[in-house]
ZADO-1210 file (C-alpha; in nm, 4 decimals, padded with zeros to 6 digits):
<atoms>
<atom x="-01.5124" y="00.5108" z="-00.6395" code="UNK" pos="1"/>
<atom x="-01.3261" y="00.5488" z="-00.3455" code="UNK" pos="2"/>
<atom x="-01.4853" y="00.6381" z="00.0138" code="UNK" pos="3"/>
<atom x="-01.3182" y="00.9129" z="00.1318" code="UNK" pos="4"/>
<atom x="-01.4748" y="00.9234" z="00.4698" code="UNK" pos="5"/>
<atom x="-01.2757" y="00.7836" z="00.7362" code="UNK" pos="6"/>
<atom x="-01.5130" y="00.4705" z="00.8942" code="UNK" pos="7"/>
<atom x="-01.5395" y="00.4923" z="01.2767" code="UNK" pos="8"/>
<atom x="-01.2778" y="00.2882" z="01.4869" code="UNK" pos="9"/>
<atom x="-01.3113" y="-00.0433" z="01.6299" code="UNK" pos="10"/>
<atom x="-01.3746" y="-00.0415" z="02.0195" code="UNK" pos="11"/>
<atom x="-01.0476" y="-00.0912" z="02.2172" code="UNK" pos="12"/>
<atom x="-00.9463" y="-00.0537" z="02.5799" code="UNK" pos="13"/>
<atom x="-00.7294" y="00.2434" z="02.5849" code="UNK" pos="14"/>
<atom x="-00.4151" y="00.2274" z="02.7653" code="UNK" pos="15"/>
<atom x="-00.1465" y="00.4726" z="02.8609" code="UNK" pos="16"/>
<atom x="00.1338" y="00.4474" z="02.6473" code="UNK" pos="17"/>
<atom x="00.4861" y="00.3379" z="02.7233" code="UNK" pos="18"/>
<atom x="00.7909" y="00.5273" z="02.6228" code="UNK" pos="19"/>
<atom x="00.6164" y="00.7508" z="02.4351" code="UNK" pos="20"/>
<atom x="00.4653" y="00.5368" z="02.1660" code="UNK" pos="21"/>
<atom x="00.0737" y="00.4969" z="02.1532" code="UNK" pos="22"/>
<atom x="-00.1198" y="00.1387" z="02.2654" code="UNK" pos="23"/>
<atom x="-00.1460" y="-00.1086" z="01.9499" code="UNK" pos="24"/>
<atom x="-00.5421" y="-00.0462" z="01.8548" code="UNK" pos="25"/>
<atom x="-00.5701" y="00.3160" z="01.9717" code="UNK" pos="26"/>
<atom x="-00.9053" y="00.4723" z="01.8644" code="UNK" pos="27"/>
<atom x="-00.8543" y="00.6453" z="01.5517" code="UNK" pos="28"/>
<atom x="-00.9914" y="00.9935" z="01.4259" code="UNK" pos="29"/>
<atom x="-01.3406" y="01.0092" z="01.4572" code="UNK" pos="30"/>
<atom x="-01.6284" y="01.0596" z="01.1971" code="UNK" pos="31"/>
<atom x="-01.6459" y="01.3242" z="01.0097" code="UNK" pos="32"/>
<atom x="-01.9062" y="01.5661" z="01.1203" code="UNK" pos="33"/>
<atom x="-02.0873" y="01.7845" z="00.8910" code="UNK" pos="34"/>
<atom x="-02.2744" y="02.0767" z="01.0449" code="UNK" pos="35"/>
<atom x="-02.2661" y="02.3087" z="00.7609" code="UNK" pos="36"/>
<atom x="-02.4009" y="02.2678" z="00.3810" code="UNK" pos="37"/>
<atom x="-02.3838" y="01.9601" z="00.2154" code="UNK" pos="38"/>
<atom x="-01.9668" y="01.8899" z="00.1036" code="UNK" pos="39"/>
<atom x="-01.8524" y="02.0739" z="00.4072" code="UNK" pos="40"/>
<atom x="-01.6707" y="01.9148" z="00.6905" code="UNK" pos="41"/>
<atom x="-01.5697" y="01.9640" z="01.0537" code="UNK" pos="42"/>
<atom x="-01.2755" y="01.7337" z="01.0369" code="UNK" pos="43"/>
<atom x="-01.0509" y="01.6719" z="00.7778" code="UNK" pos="44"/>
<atom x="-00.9012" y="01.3200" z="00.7172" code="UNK" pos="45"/>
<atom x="-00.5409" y="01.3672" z="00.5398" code="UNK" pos="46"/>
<atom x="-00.2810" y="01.0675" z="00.4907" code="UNK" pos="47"/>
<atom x="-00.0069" y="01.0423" z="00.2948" code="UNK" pos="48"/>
<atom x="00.3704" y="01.1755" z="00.3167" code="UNK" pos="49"/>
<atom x="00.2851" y="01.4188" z="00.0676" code="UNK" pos="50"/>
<atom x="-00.0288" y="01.5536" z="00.1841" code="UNK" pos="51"/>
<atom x="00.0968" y="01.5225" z="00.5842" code="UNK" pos="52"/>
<atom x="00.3956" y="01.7135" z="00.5097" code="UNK" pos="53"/>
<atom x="00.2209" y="02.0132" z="00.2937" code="UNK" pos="54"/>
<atom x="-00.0360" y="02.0282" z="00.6116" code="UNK" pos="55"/>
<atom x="00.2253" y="02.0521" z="00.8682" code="UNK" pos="56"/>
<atom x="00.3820" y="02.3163" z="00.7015" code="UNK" pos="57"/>
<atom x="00.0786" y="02.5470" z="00.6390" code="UNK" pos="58"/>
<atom x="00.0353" y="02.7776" z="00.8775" code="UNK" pos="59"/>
<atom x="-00.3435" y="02.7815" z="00.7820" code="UNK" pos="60"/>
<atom x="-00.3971" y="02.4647" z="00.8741" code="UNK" pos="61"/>
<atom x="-00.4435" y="02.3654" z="01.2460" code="UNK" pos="62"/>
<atom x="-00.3818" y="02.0297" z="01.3171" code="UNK" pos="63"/>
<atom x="-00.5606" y="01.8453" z="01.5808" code="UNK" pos="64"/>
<atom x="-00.4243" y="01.4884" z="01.6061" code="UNK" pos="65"/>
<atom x="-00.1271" y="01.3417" z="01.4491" code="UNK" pos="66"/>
<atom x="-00.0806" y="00.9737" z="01.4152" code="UNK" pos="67"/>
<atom x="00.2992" y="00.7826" z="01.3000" code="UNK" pos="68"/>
<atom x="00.4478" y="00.4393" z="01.2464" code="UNK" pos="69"/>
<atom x="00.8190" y="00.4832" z="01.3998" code="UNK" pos="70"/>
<atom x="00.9751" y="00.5519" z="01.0342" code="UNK" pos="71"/>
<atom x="00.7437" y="00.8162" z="00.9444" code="UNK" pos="72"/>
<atom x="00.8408" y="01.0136" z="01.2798" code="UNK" pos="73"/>
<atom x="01.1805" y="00.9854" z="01.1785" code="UNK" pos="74"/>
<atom x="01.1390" y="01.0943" z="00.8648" code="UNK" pos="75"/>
<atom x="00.9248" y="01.4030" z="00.9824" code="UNK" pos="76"/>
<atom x="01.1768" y="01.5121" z="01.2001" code="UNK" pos="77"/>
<atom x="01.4676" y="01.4805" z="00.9612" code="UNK" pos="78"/>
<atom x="01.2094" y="01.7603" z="00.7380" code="UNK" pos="79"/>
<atom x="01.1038" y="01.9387" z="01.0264" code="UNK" pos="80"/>
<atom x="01.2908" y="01.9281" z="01.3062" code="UNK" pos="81"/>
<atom x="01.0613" y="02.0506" z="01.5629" code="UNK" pos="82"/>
<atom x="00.6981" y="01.8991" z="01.5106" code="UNK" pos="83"/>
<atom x="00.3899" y="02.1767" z="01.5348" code="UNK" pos="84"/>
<atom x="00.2043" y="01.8458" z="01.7117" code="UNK" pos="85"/>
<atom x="00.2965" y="01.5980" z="01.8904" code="UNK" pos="86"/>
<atom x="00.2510" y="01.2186" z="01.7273" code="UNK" pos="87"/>
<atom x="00.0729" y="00.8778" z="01.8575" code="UNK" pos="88"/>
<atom x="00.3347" y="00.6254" z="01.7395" code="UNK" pos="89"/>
<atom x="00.1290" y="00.3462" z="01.6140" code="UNK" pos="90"/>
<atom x="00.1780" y="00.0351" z="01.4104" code="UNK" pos="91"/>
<atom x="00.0893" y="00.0809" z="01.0057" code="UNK" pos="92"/>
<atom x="-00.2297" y="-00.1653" z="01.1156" code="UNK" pos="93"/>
<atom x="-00.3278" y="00.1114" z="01.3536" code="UNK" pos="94"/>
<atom x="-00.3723" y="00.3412" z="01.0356" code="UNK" pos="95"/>
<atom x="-00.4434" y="00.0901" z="00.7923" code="UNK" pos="96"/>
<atom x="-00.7994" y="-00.0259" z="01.0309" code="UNK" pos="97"/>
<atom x="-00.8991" y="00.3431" z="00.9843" code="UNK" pos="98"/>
<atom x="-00.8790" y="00.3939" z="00.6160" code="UNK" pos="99"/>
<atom x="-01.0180" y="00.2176" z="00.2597" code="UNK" pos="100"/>
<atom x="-00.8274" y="-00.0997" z="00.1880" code="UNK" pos="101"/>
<atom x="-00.6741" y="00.0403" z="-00.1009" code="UNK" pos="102"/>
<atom x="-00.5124" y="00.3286" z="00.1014" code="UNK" pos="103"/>
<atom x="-00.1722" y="00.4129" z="00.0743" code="UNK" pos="104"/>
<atom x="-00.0916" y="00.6008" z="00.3960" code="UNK" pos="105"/>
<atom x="00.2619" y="00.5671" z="00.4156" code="UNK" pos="106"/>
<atom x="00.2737" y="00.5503" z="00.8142" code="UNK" pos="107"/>
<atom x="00.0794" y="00.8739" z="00.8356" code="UNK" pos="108"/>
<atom x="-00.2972" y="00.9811" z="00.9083" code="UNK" pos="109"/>
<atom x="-00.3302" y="01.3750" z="01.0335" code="UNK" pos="110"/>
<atom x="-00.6846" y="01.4995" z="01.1594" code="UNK" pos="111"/>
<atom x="-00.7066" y="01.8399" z="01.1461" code="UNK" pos="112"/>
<atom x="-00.9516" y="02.1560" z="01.0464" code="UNK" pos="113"/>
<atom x="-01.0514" y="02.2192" z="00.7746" code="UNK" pos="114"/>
<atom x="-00.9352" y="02.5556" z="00.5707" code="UNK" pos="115"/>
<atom x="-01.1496" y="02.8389" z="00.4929" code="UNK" pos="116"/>
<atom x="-01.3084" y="02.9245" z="00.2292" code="UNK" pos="117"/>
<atom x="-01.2919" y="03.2167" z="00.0407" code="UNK" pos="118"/>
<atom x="-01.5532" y="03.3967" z="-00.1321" code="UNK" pos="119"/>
<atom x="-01.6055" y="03.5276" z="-00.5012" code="UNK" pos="120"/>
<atom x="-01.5513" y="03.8770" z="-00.3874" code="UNK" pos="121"/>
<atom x="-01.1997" y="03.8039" z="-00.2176" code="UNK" pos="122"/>
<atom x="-01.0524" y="03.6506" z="-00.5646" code="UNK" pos="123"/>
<atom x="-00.7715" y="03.8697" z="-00.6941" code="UNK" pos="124"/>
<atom x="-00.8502" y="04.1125" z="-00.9866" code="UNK" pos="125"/>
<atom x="-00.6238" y="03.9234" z="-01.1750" code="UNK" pos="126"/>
<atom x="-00.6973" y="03.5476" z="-01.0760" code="UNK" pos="127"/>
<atom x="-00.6856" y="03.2411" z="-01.2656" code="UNK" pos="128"/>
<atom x="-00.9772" y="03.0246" z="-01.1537" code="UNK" pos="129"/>
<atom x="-01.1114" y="02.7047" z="-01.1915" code="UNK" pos="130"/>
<atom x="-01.4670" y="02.6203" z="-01.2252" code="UNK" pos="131"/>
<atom x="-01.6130" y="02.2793" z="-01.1503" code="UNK" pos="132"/>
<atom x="-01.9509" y="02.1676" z="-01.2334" code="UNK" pos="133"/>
<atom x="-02.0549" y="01.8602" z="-01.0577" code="UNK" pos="134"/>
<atom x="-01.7301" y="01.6298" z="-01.0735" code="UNK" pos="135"/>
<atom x="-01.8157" y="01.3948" z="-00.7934" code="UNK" pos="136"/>
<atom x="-01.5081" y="01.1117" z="-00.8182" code="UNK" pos="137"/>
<atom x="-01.2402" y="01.2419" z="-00.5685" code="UNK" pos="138"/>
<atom x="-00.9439" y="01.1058" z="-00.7542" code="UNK" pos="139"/>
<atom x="-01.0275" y="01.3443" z="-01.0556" code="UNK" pos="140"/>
<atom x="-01.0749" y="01.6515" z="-00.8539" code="UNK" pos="141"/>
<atom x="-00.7835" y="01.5546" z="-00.6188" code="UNK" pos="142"/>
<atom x="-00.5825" y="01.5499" z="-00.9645" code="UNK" pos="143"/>
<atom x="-00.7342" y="01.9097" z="-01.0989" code="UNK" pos="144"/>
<atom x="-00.6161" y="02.0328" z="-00.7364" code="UNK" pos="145"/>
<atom x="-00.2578" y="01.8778" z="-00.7982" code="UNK" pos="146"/>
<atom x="-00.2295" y="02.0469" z="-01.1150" code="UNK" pos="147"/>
<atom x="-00.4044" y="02.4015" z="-01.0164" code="UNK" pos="148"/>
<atom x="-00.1118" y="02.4291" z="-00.7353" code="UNK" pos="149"/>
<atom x="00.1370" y="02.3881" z="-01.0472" code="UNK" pos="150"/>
<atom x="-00.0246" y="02.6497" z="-01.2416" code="UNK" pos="151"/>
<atom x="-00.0900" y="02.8984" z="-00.9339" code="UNK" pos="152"/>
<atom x="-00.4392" y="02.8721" z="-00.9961" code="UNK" pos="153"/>
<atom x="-00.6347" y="03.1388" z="-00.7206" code="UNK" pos="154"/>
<atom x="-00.9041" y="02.9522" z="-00.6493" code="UNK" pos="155"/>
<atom x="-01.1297" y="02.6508" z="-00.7271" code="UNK" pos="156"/>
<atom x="-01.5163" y="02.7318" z="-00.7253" code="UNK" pos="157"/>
<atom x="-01.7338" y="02.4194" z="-00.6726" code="UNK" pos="158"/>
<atom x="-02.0884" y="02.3799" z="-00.5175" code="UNK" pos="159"/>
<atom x="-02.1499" y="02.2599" z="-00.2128" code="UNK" pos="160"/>
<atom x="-02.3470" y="01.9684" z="-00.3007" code="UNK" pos="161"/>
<atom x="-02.2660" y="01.6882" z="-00.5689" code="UNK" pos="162"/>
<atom x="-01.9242" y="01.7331" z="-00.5001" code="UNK" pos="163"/>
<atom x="-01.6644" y="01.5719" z="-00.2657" code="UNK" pos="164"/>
<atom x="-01.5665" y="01.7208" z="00.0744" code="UNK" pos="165"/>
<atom x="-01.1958" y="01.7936" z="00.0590" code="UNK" pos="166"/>
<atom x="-01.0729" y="01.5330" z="00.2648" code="UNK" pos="167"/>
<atom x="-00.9560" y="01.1349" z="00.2114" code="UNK" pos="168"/>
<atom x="-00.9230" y="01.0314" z="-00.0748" code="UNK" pos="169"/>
<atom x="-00.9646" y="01.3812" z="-00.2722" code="UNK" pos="170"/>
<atom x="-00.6574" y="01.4614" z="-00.0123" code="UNK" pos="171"/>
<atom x="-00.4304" y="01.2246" z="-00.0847" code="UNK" pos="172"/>
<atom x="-00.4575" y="01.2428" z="-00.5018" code="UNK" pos="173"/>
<atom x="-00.4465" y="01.6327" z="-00.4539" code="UNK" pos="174"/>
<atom x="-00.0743" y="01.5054" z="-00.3002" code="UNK" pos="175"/>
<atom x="-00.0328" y="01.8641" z="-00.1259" code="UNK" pos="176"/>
<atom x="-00.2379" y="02.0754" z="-00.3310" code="UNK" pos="177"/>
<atom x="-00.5174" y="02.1620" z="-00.1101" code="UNK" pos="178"/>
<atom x="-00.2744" y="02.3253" z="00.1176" code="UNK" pos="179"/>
<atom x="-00.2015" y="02.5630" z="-00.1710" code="UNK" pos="180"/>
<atom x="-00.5291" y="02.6168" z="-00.3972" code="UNK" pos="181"/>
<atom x="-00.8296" y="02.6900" z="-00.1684" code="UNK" pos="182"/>
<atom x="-01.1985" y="02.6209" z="-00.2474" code="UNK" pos="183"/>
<atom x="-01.4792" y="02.8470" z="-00.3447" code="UNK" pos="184"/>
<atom x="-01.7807" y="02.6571" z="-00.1834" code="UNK" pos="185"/>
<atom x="-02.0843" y="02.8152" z="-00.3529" code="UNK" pos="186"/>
<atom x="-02.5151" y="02.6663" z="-00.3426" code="UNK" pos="187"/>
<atom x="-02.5637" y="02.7521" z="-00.6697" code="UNK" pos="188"/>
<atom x="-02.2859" y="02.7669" z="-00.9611" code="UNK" pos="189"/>
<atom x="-02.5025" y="02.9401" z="-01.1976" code="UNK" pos="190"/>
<atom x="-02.5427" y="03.2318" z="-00.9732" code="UNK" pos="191"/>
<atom x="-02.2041" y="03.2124" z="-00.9033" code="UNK" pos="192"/>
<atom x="-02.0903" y="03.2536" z="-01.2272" code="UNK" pos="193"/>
<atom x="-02.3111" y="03.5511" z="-01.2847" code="UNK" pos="194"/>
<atom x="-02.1112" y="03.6671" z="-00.9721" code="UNK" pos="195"/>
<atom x="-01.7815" y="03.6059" z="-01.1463" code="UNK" pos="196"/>
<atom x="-01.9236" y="03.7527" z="-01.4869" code="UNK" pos="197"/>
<atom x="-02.0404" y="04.0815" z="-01.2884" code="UNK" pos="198"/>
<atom x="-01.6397" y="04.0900" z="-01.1541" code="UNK" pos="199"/>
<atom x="-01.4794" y="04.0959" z="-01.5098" code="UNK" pos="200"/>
<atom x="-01.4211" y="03.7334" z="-01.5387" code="UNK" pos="201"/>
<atom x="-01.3936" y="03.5832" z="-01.8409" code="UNK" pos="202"/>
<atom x="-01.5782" y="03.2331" z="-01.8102" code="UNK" pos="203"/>
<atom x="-01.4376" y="02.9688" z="-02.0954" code="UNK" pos="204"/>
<atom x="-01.6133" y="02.6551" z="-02.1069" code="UNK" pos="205"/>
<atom x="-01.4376" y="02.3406" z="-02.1605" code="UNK" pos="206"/>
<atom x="-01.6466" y="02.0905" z="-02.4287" code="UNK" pos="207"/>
<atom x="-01.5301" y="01.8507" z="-02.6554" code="UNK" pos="208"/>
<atom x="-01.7972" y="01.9380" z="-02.8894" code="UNK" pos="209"/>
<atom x="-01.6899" y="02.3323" z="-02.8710" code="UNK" pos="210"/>
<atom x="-01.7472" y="02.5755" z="-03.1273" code="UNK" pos="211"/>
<atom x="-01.3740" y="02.7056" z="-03.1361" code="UNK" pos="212"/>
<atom x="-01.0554" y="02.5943" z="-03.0205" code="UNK" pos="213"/>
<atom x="-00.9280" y="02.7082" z="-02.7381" code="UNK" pos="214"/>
<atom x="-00.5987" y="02.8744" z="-02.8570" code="UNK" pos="215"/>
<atom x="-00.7732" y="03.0493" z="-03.0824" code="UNK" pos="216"/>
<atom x="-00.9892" y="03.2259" z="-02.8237" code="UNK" pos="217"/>
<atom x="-00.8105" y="03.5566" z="-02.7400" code="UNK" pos="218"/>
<atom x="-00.7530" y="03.4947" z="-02.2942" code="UNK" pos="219"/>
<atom x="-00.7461" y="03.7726" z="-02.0492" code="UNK" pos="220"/>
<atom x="-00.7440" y="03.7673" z="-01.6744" code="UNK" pos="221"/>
<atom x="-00.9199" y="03.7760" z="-01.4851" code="UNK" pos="222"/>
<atom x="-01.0120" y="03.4159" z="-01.6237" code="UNK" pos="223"/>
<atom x="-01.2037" y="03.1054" z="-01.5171" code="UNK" pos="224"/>
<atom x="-01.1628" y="02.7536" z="-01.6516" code="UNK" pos="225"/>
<atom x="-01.5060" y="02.5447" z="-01.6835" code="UNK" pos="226"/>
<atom x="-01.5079" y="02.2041" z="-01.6333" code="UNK" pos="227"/>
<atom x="-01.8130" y="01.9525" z="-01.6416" code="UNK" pos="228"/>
<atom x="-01.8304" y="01.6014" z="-01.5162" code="UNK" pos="229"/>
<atom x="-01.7163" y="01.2906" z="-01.7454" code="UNK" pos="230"/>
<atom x="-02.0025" y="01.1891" z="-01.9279" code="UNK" pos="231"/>
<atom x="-02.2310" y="01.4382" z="-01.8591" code="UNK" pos="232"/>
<atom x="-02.0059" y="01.7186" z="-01.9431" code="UNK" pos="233"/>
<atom x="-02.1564" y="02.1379" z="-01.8761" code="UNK" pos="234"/>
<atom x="-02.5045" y="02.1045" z="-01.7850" code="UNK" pos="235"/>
<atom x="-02.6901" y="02.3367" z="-01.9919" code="UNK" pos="236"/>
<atom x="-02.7562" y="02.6824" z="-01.7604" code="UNK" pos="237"/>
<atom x="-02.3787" y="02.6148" z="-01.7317" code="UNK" pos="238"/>
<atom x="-02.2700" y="02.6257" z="-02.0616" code="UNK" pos="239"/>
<atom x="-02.5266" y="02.9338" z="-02.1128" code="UNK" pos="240"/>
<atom x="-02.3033" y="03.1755" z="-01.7715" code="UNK" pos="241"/>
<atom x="-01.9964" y="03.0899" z="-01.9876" code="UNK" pos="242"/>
<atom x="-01.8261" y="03.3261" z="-02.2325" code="UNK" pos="243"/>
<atom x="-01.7148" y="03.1225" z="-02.4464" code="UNK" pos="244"/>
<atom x="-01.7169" y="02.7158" z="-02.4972" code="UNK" pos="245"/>
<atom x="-01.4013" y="02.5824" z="-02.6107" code="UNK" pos="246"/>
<atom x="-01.2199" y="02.2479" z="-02.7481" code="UNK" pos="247"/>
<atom x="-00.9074" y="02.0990" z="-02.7618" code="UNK" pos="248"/>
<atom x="-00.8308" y="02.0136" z="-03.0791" code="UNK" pos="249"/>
<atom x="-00.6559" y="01.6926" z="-03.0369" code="UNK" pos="250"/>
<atom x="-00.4998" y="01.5249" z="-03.3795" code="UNK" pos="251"/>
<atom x="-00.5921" y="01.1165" z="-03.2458" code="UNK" pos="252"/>
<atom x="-00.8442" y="00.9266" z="-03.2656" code="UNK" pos="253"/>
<atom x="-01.0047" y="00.9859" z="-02.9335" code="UNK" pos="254"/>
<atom x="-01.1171" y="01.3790" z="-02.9281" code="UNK" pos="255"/>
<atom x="-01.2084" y="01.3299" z="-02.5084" code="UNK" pos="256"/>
<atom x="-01.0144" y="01.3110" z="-02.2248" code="UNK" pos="257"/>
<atom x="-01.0258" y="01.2395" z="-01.8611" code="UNK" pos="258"/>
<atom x="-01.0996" y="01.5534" z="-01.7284" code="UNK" pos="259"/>
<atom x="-00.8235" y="01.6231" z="-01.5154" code="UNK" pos="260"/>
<atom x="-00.6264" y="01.5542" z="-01.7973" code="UNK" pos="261"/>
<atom x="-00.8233" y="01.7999" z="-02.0283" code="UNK" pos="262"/>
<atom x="-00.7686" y="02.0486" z="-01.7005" code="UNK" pos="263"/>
<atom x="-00.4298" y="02.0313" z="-01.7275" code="UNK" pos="264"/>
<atom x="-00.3675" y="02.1057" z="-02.0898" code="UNK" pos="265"/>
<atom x="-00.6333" y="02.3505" z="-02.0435" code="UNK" pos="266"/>
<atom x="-00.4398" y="02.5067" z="-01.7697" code="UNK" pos="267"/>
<atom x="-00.1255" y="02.4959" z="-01.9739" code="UNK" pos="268"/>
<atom x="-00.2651" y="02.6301" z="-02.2946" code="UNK" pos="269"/>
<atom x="-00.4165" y="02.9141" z="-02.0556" code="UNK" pos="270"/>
<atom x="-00.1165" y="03.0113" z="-01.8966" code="UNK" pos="271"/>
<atom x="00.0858" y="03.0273" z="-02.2055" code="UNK" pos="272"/>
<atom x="-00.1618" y="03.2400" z="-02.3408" code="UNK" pos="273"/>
<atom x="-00.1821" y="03.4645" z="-02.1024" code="UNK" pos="274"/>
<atom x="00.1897" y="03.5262" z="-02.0213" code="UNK" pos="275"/>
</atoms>
């Protein structure tokens, strides 16, 4: 699995830059800090063209440092026209020192705040949420946000520990989505989903092993989408908050997916279903 904490900077001698353009080895964004419950952040990491771009252009989001090989720049203001920050022009080794060898930053790294959170009570009366119980691996939950901003999913309700912050890596898979689905950082998701019960939700567990298929369980919003971890699937208090636990009946072989991938036919199915 992928780090998706950015690693501290190398030590440089900072130097005033020329013409605009930032000194070759400029100190990068700094370590995250966490000050509030475990999976929170105080800065968030985001790279990408994709990700950058959806940033920028949420007003939400407050951007605190901005870094850009020469092409990048150019290609931001051809989308933008007038930056909301002003960019360090840097070499792509600049960026690429800062980051997990296997990143693919495309000449951009943006540090900025991260976005609130909203609560259980705030959700629409009519939402469609997603529930996550203890997916870790920040490519598969980057994906689920991806496909939740395709689906106009509400909200995504994880806990606040055993899952990853919403920065890095989780970032740059979500490829613009966390600028468009926010997260519902809870302590304890059991209690939460009494919370969500108590609001009219209907809760619909997601388990290969399921009792009925999921088309054949009549939806209704407000509805939320439970998803467990590969291997481990719903741990058992979760499986007993939901209202129903579900399958998808698959005609193959192989009756599992990858959960993201199970999230978005789930998603699919669901909003089919519900019109």
């Amino acid at each position: 699995m992928s780090n998706d904490k950015a690693p501290p900077a190398r030590q440089t001698t900072r130097q005033q830059p020329r013409k605009g353009k930032q000194a070759s080895g400029a100190r990068g964004p700094r370590p995250q800090r966490r000050s509030g419950p475990p999976g929170s952040i105080d800065v968030a990491i985001i790279y990408g063209w994709h990700p950058v771009v959806e940033a920028l252009a949420n007003p939400r989001r407050r951007a605190r440092r901005l870094m850009a090989t020469e092409n990048a720049h150019k290609r931001l203001l051809e989308r933008f026209g007038r930056l909301p920050i002003t960019p360090e022009i840097v070499r792509p080794a600049d960026i690429d020192r800062l980051l997990e060898p296997d990143a693919v930053h495309q000449g951009l790294l943006l540090e900025a705040d991260p976005l609130p959170s909203p609560t259980i009570d705030s959700l629409p009366a009519d939402s469609l949420i997603l529930v996550l119980d203890q997916i870790t691996d920040p490519h598969n939950v980057g994906a689920i946000v991806r496909t939740a901003a395709a689906f106009s999913v509400a909200a995504i309700v994880t806990t606040a520990r055993h899952s990853p912050a919403a920065t890095g890596v989780l970032a740059k898979s979500a490829s613009g989505g966390l600028e468009h689905v926010p997260f519902v950082v809870v302590r304890n998701l059991a209690e939460a989903m009494l919370a969500l019960r108590e609001r009219g939700f209907q809760l619909v567990g997601l388990d290969s092993a399921g009792p009925t298929p999921l088309g054949d369980i009549p939806l209704s919003r407000p509805l939320g989408l439970v998803l467990g971890a590969e291997g481990k699937g719903l741990r058992q208090l979760t499986r007993e908050r939901c209202s129903h636990l579900a399958r998808l009946d698959m005609p193959g072989a192989i009756k599992s997916l990858n959960v993201s991938n199970a999230a978005a036919i789930a998603l699919y199915a669901a909003s089919r279903a519900l019109g």
